[in-house]
PDB file of N, CA, C and O in Angstrom:
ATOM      1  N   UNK A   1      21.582 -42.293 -44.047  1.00  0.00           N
ATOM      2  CA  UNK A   1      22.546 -43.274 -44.504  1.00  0.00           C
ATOM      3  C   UNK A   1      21.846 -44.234 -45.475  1.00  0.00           C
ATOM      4  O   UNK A   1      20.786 -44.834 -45.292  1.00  0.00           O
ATOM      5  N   UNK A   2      22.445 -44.250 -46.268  1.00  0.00           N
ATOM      6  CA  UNK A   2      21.686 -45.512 -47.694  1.00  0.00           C
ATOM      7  C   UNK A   2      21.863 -46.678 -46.833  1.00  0.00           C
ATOM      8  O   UNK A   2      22.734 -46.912 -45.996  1.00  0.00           O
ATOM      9  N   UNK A   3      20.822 -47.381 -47.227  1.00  0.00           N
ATOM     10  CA  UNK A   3      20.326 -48.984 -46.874  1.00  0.00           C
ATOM     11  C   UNK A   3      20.522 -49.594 -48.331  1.00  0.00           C
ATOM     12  O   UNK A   3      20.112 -49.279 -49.448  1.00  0.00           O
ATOM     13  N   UNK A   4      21.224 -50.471 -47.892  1.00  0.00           N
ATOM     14  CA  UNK A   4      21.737 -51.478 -48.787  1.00  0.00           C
ATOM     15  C   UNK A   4      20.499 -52.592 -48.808  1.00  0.00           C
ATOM     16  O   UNK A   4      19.922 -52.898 -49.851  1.00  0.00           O
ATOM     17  N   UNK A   5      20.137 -53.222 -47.343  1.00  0.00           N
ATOM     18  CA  UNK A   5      19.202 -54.224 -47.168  1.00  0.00           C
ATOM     19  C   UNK A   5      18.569 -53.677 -45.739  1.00  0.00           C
ATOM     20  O   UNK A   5      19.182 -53.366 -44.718  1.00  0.00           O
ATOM     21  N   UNK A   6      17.180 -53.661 -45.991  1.00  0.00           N
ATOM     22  CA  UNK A   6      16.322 -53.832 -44.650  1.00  0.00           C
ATOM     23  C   UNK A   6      15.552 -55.267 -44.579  1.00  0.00           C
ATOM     24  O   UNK A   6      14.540 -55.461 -45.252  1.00  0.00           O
ATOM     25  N   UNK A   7      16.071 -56.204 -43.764  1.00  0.00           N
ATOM     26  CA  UNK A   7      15.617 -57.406 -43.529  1.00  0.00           C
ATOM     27  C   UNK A   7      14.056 -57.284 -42.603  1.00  0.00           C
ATOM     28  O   UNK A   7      14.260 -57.968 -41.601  1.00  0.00           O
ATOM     29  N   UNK A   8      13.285 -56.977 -42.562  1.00  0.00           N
ATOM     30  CA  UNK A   8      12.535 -56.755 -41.678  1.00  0.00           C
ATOM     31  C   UNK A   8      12.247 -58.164 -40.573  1.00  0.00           C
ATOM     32  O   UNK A   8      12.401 -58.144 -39.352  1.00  0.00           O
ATOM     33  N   UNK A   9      11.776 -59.387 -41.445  1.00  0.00           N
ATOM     34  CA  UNK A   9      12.026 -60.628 -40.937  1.00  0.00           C
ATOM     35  C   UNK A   9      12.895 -61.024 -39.651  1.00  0.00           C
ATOM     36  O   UNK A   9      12.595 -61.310 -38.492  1.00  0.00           O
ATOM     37  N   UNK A  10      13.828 -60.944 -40.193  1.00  0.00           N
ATOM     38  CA  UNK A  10      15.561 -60.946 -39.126  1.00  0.00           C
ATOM     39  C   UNK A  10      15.677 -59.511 -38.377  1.00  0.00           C
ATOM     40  O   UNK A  10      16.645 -59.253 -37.662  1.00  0.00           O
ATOM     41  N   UNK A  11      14.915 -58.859 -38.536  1.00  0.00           N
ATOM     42  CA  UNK A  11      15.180 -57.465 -37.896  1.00  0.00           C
ATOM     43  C   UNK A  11      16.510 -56.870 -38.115  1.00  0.00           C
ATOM     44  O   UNK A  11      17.093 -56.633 -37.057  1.00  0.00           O
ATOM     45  N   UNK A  12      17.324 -56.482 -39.460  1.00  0.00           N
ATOM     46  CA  UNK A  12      18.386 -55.797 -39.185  1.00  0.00           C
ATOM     47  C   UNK A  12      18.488 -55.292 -40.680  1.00  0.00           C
ATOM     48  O   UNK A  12      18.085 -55.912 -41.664  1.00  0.00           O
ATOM     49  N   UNK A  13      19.157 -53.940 -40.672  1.00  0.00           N
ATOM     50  CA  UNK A  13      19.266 -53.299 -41.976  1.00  0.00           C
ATOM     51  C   UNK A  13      20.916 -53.212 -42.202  1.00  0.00           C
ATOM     52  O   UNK A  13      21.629 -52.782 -41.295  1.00  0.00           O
ATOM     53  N   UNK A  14      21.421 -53.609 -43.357  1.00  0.00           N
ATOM     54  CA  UNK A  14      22.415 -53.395 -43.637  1.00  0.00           C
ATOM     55  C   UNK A  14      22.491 -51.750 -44.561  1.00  0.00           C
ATOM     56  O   UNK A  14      21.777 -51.214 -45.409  1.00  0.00           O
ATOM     57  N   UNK A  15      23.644 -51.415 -43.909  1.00  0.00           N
ATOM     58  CA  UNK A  15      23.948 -49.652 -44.327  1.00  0.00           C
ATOM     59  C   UNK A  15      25.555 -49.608 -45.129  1.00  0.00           C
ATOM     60  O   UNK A  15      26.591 -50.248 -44.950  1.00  0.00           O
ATOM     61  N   UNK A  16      25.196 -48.624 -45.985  1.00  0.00           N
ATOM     62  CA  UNK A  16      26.716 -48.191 -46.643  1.00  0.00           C
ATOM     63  C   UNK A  16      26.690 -46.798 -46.783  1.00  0.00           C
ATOM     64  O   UNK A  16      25.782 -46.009 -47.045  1.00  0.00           O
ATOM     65  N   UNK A  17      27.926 -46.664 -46.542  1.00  0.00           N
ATOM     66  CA  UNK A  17      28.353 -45.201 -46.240  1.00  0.00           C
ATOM     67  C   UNK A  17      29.527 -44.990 -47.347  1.00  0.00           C
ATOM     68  O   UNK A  17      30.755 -45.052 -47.281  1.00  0.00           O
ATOM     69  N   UNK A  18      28.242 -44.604 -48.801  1.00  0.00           N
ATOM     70  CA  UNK A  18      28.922 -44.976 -49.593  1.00  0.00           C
ATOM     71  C   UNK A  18      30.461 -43.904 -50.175  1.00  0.00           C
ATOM     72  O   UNK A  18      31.326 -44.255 -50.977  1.00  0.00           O
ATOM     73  N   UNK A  19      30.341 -42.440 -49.357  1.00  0.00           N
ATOM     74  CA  UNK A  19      31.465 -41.664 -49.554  1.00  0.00           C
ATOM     75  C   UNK A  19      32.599 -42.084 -48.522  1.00  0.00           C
ATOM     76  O   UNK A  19      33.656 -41.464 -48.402  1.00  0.00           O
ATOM     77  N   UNK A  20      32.300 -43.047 -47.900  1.00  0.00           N
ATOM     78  CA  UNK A  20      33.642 -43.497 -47.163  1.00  0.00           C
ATOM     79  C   UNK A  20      34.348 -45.205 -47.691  1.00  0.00           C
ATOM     80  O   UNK A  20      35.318 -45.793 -47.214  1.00  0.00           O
ATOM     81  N   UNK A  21      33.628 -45.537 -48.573  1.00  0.00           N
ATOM     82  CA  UNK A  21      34.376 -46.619 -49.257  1.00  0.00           C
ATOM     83  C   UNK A  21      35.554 -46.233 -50.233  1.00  0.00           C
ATOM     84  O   UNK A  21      35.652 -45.295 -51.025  1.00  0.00           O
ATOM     85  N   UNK A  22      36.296 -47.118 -49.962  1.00  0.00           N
ATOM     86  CA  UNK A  22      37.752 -46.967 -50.385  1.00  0.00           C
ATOM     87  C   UNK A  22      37.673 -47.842 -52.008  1.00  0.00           C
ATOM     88  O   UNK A  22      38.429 -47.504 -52.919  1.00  0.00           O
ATOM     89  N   UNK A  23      36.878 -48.729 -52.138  1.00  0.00           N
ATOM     90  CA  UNK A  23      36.573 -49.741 -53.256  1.00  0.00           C
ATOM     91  C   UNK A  23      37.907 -50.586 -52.827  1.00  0.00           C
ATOM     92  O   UNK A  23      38.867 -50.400 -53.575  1.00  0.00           O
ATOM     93  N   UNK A  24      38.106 -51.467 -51.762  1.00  0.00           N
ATOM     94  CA  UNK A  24      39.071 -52.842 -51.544  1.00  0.00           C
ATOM     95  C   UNK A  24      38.422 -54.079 -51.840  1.00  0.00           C
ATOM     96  O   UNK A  24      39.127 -55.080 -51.962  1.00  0.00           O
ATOM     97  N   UNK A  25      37.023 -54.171 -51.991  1.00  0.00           N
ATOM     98  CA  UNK A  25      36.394 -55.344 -52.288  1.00  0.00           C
ATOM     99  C   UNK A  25      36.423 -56.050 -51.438  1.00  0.00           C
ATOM    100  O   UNK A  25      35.912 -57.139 -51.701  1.00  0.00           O
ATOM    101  N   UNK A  26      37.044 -55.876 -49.869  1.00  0.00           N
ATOM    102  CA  UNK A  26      36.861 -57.069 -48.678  1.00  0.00           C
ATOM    103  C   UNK A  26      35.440 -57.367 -48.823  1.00  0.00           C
ATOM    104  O   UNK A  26      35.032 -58.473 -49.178  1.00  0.00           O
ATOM    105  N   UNK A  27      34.634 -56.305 -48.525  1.00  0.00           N
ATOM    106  CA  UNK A  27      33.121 -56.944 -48.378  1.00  0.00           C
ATOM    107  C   UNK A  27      32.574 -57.958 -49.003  1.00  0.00           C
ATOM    108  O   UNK A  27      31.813 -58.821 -48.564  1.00  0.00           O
ATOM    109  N   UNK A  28      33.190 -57.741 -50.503  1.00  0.00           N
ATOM    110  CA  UNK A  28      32.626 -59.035 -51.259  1.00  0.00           C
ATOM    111  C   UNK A  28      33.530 -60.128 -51.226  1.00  0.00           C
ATOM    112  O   UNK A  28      32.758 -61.085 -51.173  1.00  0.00           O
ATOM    113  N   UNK A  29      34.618 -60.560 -51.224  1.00  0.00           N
ATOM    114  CA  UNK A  29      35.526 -61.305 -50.891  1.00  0.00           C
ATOM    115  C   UNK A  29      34.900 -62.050 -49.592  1.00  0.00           C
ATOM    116  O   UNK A  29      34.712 -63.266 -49.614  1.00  0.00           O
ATOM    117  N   UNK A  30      34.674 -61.476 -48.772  1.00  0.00           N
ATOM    118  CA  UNK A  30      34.262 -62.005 -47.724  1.00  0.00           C
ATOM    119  C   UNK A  30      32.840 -62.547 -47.217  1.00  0.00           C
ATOM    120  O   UNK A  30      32.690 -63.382 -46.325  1.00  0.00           O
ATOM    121  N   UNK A  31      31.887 -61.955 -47.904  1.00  0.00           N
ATOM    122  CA  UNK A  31      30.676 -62.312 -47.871  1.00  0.00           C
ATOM    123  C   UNK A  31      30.161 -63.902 -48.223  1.00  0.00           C
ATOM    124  O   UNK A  31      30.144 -64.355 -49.367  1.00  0.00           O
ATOM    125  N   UNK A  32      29.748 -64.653 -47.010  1.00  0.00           N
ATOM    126  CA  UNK A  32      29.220 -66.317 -47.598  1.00  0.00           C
ATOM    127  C   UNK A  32      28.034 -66.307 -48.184  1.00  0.00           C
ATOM    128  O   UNK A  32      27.645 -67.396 -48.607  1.00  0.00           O
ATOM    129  N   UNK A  33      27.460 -65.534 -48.305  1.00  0.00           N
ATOM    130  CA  UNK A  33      26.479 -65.643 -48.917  1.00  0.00           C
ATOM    131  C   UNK A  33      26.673 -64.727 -50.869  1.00  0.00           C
ATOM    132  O   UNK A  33      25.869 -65.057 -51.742  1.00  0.00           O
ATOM    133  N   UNK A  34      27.295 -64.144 -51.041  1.00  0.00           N
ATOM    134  CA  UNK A  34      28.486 -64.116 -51.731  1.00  0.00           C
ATOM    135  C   UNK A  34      27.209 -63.134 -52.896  1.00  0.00           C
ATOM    136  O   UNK A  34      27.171 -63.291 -54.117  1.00  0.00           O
ATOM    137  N   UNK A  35      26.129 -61.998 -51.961  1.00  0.00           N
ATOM    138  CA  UNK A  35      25.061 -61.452 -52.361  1.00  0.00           C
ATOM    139  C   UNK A  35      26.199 -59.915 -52.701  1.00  0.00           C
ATOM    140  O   UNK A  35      25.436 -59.352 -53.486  1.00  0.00           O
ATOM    141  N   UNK A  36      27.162 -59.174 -52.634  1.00  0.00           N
ATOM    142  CA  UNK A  36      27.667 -58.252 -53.217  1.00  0.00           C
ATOM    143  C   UNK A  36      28.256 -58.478 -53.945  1.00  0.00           C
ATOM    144  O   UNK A  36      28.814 -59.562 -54.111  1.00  0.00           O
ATOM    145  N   UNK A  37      28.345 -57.235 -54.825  1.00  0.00           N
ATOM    146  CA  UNK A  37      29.654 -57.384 -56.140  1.00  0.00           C
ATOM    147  C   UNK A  37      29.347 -55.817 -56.319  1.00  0.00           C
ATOM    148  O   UNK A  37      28.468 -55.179 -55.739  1.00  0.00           O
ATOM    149  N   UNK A  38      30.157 -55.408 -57.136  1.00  0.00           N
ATOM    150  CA  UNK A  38      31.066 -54.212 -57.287  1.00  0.00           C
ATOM    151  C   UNK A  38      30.182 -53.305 -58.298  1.00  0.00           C
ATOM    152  O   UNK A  38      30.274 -53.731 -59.449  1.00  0.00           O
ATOM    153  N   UNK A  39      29.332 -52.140 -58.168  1.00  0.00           N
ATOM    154  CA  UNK A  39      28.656 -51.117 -58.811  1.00  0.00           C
ATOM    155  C   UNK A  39      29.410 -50.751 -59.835  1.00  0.00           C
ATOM    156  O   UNK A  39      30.543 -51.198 -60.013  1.00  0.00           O
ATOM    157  N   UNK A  40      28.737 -49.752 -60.731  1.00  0.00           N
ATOM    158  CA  UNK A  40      29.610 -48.282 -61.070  1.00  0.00           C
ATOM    159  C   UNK A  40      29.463 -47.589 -61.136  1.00  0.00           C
ATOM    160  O   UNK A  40      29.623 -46.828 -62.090  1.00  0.00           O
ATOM    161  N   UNK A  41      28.942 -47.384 -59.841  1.00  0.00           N
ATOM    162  CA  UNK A  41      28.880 -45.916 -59.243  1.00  0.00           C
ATOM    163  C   UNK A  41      30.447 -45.464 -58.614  1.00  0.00           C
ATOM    164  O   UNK A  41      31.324 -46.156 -58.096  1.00  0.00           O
ATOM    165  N   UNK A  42      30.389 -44.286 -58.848  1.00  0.00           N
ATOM    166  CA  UNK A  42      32.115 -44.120 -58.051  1.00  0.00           C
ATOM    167  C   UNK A  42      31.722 -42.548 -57.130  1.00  0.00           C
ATOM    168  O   UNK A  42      31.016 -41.562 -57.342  1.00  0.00           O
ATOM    169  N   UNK A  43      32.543 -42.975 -56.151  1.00  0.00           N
ATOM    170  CA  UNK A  43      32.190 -41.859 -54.958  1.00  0.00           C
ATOM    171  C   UNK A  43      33.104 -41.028 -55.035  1.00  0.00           C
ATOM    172  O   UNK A  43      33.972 -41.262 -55.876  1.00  0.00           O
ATOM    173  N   UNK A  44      33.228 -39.790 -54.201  1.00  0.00           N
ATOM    174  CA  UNK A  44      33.725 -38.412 -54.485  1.00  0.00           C
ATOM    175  C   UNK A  44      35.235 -38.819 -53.985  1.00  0.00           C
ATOM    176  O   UNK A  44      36.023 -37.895 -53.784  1.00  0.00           O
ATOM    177  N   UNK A  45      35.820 -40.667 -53.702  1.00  0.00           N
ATOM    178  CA  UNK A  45      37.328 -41.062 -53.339  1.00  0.00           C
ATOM    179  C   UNK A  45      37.411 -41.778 -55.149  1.00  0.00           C
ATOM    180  O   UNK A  45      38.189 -42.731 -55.178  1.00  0.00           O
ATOM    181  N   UNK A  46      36.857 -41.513 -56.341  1.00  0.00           N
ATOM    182  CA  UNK A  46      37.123 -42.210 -56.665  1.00  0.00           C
ATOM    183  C   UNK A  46      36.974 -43.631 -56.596  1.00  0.00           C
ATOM    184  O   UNK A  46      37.974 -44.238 -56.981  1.00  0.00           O
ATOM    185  N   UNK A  47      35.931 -44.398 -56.183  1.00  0.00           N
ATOM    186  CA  UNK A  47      36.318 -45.651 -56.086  1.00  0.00           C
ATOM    187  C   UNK A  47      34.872 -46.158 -56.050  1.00  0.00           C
ATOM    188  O   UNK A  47      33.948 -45.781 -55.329  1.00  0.00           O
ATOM    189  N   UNK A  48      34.899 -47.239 -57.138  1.00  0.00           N
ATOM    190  CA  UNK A  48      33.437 -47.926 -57.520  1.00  0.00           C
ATOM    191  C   UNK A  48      33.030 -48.655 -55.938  1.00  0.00           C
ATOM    192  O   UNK A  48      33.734 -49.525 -55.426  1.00  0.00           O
ATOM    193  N   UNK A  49      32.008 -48.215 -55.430  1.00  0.00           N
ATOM    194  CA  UNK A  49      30.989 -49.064 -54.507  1.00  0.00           C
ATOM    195  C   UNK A  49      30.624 -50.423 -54.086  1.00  0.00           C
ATOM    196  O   UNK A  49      30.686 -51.017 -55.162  1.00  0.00           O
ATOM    197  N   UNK A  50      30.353 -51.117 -53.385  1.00  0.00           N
ATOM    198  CA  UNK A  50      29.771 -52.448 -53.397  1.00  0.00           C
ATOM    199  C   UNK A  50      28.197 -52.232 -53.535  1.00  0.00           C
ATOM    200  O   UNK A  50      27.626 -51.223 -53.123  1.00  0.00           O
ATOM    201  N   UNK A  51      27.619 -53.213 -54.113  1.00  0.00           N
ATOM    202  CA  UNK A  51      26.240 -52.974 -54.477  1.00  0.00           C
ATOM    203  C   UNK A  51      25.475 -54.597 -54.344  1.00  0.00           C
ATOM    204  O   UNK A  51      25.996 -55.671 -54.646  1.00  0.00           O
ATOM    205  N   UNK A  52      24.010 -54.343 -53.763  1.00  0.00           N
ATOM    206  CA  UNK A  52      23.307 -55.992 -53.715  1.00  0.00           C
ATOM    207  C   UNK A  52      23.209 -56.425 -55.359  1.00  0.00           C
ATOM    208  O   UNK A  52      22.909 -55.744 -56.339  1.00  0.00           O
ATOM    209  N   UNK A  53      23.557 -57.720 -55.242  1.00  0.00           N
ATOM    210  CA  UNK A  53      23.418 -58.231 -56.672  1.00  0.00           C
ATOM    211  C   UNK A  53      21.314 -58.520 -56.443  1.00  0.00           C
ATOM    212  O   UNK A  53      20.429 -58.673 -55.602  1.00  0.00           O
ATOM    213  N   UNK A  54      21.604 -58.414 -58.010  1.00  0.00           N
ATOM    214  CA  UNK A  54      20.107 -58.457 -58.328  1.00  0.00           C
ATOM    215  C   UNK A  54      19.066 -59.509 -57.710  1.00  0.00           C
ATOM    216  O   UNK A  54      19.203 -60.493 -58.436  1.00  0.00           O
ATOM    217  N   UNK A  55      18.418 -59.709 -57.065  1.00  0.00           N
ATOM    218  CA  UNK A  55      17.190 -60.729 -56.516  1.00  0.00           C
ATOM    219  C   UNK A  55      18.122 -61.023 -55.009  1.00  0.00           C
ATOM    220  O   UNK A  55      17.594 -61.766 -54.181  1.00  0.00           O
ATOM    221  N   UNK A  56      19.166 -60.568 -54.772  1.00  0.00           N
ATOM    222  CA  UNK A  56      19.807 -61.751 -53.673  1.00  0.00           C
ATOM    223  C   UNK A  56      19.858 -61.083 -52.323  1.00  0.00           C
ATOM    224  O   UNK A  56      20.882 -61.217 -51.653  1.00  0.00           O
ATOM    225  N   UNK A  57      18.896 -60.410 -51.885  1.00  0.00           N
ATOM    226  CA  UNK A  57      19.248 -59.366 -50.865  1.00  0.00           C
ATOM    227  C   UNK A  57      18.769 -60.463 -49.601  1.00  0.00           C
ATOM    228  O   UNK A  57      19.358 -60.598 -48.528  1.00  0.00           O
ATOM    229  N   UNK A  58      17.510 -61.209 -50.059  1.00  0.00           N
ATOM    230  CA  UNK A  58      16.974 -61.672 -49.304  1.00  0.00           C
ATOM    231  C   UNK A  58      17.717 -62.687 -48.943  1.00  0.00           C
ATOM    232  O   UNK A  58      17.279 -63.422 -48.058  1.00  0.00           O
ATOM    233  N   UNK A  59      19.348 -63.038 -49.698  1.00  0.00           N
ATOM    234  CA  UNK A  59      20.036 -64.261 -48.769  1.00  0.00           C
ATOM    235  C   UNK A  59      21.149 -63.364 -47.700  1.00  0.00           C
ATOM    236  O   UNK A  59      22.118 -64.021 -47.320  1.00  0.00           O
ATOM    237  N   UNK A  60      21.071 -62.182 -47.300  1.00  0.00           N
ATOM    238  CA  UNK A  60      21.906 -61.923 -46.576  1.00  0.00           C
ATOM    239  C   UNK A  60      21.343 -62.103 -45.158  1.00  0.00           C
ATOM    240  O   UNK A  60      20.180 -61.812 -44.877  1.00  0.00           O
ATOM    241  N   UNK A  61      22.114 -62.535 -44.393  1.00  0.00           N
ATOM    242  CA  UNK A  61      21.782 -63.605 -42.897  1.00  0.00           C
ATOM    243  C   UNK A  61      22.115 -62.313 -42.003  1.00  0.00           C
ATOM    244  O   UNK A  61      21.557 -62.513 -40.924  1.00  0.00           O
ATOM    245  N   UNK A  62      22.860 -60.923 -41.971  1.00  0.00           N
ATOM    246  CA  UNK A  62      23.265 -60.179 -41.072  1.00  0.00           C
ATOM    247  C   UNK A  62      24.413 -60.441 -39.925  1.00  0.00           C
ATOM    248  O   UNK A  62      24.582 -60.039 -38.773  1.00  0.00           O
ATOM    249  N   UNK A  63      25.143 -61.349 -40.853  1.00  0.00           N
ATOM    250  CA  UNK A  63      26.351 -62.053 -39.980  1.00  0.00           C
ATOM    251  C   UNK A  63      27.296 -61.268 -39.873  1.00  0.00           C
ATOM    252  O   UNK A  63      28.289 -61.687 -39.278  1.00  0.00           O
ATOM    253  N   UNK A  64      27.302 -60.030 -40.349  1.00  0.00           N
ATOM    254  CA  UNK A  64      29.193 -58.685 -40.314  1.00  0.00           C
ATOM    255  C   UNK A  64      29.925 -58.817 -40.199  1.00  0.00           C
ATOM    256  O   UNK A  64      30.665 -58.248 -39.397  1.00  0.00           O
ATOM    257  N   UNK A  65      30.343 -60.234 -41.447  1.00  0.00           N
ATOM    258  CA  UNK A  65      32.014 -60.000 -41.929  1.00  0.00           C
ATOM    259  C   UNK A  65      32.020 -59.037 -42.626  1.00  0.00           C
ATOM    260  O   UNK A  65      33.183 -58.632 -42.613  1.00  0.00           O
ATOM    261  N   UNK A  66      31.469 -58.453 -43.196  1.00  0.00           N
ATOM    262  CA  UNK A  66      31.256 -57.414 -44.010  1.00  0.00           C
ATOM    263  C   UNK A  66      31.961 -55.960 -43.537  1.00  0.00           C
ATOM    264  O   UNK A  66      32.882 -55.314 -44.037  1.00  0.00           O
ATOM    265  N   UNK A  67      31.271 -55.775 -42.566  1.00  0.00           N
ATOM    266  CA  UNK A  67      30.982 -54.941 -41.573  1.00  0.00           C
ATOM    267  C   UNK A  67      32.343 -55.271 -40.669  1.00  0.00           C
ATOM    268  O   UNK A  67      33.182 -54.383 -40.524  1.00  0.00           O
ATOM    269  N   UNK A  68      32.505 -56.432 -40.138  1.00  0.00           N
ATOM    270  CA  UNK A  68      34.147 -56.428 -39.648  1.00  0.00           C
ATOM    271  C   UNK A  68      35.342 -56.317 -40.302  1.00  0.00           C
ATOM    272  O   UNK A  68      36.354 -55.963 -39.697  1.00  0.00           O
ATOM    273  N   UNK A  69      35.342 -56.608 -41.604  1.00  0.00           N
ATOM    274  CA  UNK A  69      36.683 -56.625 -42.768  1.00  0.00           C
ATOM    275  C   UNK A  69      36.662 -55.228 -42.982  1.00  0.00           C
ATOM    276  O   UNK A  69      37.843 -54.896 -43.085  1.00  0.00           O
ATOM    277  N   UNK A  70      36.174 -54.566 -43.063  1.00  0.00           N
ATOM    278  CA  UNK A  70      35.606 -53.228 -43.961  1.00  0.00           C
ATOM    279  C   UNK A  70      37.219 -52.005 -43.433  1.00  0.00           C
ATOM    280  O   UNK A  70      36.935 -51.201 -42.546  1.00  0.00           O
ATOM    281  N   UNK A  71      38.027 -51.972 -43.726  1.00  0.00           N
ATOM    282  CA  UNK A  71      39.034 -50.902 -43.437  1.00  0.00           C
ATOM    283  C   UNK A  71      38.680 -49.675 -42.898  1.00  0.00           C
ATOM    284  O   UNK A  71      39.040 -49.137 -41.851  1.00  0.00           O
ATOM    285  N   UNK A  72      37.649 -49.185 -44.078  1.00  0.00           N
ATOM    286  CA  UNK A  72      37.066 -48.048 -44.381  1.00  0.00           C
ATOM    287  C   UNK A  72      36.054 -47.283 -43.151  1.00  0.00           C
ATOM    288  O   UNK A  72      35.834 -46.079 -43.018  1.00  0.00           O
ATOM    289  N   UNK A  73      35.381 -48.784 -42.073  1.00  0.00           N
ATOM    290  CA  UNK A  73      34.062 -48.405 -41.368  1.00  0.00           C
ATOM    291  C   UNK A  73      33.019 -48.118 -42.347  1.00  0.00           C
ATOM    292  O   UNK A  73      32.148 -47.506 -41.728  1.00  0.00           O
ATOM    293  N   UNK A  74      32.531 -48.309 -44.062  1.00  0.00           N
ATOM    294  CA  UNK A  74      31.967 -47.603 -44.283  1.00  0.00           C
ATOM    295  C   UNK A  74      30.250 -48.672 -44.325  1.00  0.00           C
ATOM    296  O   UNK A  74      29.110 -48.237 -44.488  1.00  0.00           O
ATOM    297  N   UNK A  75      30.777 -50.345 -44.077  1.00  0.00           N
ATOM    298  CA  UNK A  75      29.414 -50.890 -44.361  1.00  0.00           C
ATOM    299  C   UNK A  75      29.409 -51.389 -42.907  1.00  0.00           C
ATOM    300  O   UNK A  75      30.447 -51.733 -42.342  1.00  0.00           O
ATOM    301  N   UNK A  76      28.002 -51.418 -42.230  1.00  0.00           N
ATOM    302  CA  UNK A  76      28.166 -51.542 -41.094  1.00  0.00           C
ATOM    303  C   UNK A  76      26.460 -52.461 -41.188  1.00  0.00           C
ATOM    304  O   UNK A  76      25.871 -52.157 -42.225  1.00  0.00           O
ATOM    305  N   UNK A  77      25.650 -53.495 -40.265  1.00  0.00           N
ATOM    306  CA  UNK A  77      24.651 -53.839 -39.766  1.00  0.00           C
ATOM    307  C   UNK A  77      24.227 -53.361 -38.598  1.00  0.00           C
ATOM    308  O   UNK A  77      24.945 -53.500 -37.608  1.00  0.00           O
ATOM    309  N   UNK A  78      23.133 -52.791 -38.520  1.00  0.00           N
ATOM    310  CA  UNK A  78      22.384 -52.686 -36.717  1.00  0.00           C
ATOM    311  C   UNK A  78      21.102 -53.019 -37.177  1.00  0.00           C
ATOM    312  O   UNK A  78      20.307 -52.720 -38.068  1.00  0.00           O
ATOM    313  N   UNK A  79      21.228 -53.797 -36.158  1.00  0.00           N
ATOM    314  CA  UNK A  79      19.580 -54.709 -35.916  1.00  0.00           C
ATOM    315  C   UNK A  79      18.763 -53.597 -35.089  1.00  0.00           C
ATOM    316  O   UNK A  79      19.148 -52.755 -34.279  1.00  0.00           O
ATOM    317  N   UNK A  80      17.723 -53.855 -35.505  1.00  0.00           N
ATOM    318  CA  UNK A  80      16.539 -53.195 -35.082  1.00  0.00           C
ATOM    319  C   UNK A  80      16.214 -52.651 -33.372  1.00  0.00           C
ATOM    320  O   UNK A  80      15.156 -52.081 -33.105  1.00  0.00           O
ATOM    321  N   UNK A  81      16.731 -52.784 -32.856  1.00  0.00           N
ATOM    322  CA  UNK A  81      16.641 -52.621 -31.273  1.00  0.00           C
ATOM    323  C   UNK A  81      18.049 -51.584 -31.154  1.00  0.00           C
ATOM    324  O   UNK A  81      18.152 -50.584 -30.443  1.00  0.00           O
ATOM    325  N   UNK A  82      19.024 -52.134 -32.037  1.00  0.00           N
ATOM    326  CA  UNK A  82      20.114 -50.473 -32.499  1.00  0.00           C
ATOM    327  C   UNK A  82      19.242 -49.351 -33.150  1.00  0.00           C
ATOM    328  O   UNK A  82      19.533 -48.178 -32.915  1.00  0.00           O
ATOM    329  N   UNK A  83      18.221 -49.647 -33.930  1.00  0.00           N
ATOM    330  CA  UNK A  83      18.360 -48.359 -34.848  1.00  0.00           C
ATOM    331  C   UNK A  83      16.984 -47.610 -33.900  1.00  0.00           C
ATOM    332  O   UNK A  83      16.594 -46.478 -34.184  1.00  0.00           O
ATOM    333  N   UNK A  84      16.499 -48.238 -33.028  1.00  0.00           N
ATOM    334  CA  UNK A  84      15.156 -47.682 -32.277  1.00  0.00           C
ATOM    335  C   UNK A  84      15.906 -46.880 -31.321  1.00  0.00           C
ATOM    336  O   UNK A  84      15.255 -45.966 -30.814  1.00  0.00           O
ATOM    337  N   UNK A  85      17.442 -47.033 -30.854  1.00  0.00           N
ATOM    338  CA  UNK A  85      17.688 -46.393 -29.730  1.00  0.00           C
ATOM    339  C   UNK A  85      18.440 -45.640 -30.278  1.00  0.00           C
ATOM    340  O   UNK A  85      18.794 -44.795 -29.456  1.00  0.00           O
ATOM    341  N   UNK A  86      19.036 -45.424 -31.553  1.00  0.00           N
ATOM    342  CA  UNK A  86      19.166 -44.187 -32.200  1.00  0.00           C
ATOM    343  C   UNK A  86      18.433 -43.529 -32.722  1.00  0.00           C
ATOM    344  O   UNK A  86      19.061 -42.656 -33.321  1.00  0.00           O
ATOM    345  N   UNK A  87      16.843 -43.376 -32.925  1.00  0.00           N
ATOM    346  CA  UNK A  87      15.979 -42.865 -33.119  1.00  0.00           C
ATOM    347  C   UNK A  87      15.402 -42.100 -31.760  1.00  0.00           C
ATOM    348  O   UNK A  87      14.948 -40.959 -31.854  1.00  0.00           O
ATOM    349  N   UNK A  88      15.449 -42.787 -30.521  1.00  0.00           N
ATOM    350  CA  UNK A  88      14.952 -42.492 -29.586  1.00  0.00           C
ATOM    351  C   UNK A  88      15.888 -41.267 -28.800  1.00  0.00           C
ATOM    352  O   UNK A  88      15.460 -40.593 -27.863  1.00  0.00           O
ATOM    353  N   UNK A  89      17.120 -41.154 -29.340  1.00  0.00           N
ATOM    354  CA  UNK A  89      18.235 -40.271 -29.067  1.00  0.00           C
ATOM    355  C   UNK A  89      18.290 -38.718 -29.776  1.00  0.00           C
ATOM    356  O   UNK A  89      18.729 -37.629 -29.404  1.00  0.00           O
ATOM    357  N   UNK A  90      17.746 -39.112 -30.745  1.00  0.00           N
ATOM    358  CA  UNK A  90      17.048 -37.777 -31.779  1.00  0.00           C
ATOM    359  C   UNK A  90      15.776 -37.070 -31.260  1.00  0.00           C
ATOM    360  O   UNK A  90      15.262 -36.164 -31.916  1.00  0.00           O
TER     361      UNK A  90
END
């Protein structure tokens, strides 16, 4: 799954699942830290991506409005103690 942001600091990686975005723009609409905006890349639905704006990855806090608005399921956060016990499941 593409990583959008691996915070190592804060322990949590933000993920996009970028063939299941619909392009609605909640994510960025909704984001306070207001670090996405819209690629152009376009996925196999047709529909341009959300993408980290340039230098600003490091203001995302791992708060998942993102991740809760998202229609699609396609951007999601798991903190580090998630992604060890899906590793440990493999």
């Amino acid at each position: 799954m593409p990583k959008l942001i691996e915070n190592k600091e804060k322990k949590f990686t933000l993920f996009l699942n970028k063939d299941r975005c619909g392009g609605c723009r909640a994510c960025i609409a909704i984001c306070p830290t207001g670090i996405l905006e819209l690629s152009d890349e376009l996925n196999y639905r047709i529909a341009y991506v959300p993408k980290i704006k340039e230098g600003k990855a490091k203001y995302c806090t791992g708060c998942r409005r993102c991740e809760y608005c998202c229609p699609d399921w396609c951007i999601y956060v798991l903190e580090e103690e998630e992604i060890q016990a899906e590793r440990a499941k493999t």
